[in-house]
N, C-alpha and C positions, 0 to 999 in steps of 0.2 A: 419465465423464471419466478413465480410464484413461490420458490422454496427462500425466496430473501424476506418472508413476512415470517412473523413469529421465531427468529432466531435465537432471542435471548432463554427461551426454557427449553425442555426441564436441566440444561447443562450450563445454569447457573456459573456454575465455582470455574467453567473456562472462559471465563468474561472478566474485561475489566470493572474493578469496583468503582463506582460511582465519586466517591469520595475514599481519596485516596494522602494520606495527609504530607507524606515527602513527594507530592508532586503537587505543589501550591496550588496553581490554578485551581485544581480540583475542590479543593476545599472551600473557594466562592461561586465557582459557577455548578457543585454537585447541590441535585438538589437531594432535598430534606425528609420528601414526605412520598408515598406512594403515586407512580408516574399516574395520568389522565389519560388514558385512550382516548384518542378524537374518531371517529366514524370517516372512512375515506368516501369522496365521491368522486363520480364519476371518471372526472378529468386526472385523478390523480390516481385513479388503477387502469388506464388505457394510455398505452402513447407512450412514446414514441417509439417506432421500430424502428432497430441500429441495425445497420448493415456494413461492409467495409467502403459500398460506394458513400459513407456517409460521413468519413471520415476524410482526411488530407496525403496528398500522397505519401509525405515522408512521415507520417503518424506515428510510426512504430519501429523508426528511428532517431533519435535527437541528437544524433552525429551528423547525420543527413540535412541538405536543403539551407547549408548558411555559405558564406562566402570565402571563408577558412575552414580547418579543423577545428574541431574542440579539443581544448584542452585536459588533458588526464589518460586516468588508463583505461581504455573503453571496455565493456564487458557485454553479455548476451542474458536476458531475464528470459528465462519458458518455465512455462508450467501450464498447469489442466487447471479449470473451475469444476468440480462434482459438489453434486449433492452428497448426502447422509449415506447412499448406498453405491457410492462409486460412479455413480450415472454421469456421464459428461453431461453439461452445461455449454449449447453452442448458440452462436449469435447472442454472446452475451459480450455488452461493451465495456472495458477497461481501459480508466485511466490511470497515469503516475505520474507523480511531480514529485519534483527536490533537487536539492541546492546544488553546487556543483562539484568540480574537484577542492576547488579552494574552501569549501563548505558555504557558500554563500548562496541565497537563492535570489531571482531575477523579481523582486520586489520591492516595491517601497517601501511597506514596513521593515523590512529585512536592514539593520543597520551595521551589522557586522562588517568590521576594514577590511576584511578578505576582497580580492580584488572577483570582479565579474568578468565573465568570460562571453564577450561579443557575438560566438558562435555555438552559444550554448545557451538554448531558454530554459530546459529542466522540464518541456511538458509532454508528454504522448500518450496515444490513444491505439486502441486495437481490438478487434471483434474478434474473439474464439471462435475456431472450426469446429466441424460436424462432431472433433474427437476432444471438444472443450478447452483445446488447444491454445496457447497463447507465444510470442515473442517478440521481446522490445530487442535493440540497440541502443547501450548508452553512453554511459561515463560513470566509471562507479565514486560516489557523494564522499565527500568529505565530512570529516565530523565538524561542528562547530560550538559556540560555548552558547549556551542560553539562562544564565541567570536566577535558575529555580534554585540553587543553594551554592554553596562555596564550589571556588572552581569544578561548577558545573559543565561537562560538556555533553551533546549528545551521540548516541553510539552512528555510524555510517546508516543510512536508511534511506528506502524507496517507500514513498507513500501509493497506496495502490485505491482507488475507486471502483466499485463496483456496479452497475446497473443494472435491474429487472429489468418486468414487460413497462414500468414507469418511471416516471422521474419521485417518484413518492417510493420505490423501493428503490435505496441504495444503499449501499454499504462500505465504512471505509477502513484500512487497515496499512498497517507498515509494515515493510519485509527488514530485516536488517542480514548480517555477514556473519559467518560461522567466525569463532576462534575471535571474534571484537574483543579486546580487552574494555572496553569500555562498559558492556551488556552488564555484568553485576552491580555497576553503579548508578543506571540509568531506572528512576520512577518510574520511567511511561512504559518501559519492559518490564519493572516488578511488580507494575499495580496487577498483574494477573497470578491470583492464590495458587493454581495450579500449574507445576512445573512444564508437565510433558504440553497444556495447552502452551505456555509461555515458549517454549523454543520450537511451538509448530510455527512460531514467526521468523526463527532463522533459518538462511535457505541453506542450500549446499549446494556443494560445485558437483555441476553437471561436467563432467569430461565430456560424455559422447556428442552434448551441442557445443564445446568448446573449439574456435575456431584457430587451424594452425596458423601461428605467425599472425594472430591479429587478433583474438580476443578470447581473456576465461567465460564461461558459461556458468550463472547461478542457476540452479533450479527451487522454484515457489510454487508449490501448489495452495489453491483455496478449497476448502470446503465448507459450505455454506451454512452447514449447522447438523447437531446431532452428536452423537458420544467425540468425536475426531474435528467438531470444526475447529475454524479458523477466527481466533479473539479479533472482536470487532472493536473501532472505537464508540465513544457515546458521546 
């Protein structure tokens, strides 16, 4: 997975801006001046190869493997990883994390009164098939409030990790929910100049992976870079 190096050119304008000034943070940790390419070595373009024996059984569900149910309305994430020309991307490892139905994440830092949900950690993992293939089990997030301006809250989201052939390519990115009224409020969705790149981060309901009497089906696809990718964060 080589194609996770050089993502950010020539398609500039479907990237988040660096410094973005209605999303606070941004404003102290963007930096200033032209980034510094560091020269990779060795150890950090080899290694490690992900496989599904390398994950855990219930990885790619976070309904699964606790001692109750989780709480909420559970849902189904698929989607394909390609490159720039449609090519699947297989034995590529993906992770996601986030909070729960109540909007709360399984953190310390995380101080929101929302209550936590015992049989819900918020983490999974899963390696795409030969067809770049991917799908979780979960609970679809609640929104919660975060502070960056007057009752702020954030729109529902799945944070998604992505992995090359190394731990030195990685990439990370948020899926959110069609039809969120919250999406036009939200900085961390408008810091992207470009519209059609900015809702290649809303997914849409898969009907045909939607399971009867137990679960809707989003579907998210990634593409890794090129006129169609998919806005990373920085």
């Amino acid at each position: 997975m080589s194609d996770l190096k050089g993502y950010r050119k020539p398609w500039w304008h479907t990237q988040p801006e660096y410094v973005h000034p209605a999303y606070g943070s941004t404003v102290k940790r963007g930096p200033l001046q032209p980034l510094i390419e560091i020269p990779a070595t060795l150890s950090e373009v080899t290694g490690p190869v992900f496989s599904a024996t390398t994950i855990g059984k219930h990885a790619a569900d976070l309904t699964a493997g606790h001692a109750g149910e989780s709480i909420g309305e559970r849902i189904i994430v698929t989607g394909r990883v390609l490159d720039e020309n449609g090519k699947a991307l297989s034995n590529t490892l993906l992770e996601i994390w986030q909070c729960n139905a109540a909007g709360r994440y399984l953190h310390e830092g995380d101080l929101h009164d929302a209550p936590l949900d015992p049989n819900f950690t918020g983490l999974g993992q899963v390696v795409t098939d030969a067809e770049g293939r991917y799908r979780f089990t979960t609970i679809r997030p609640g929104e919660y409030p975060w502070r960056n301006h007057y009752n702020a809250w954030r729109p529902a989201h799945i944070h998604f990790s992505l992995f090359g052939e190394a731990f030195a390519q990685r990439l990370v990115t948020q899926m959110y929910f069609p039809g969120d009224p919250l999406l036009p409020f939200d900085p961390i969705f408008n810091c992207i100049a470009d519209e059609k790149a900015r809702n290649r981060l809303v997914s849409s309901l898969d009907w045909e992976n939607s399971k009867s009497e137990f679960a809707l089906a989003y579907r998210f696809d990634i593409v890794l870079r090129g006129r169609h990718q998919t806005p990373w964060e920085k």
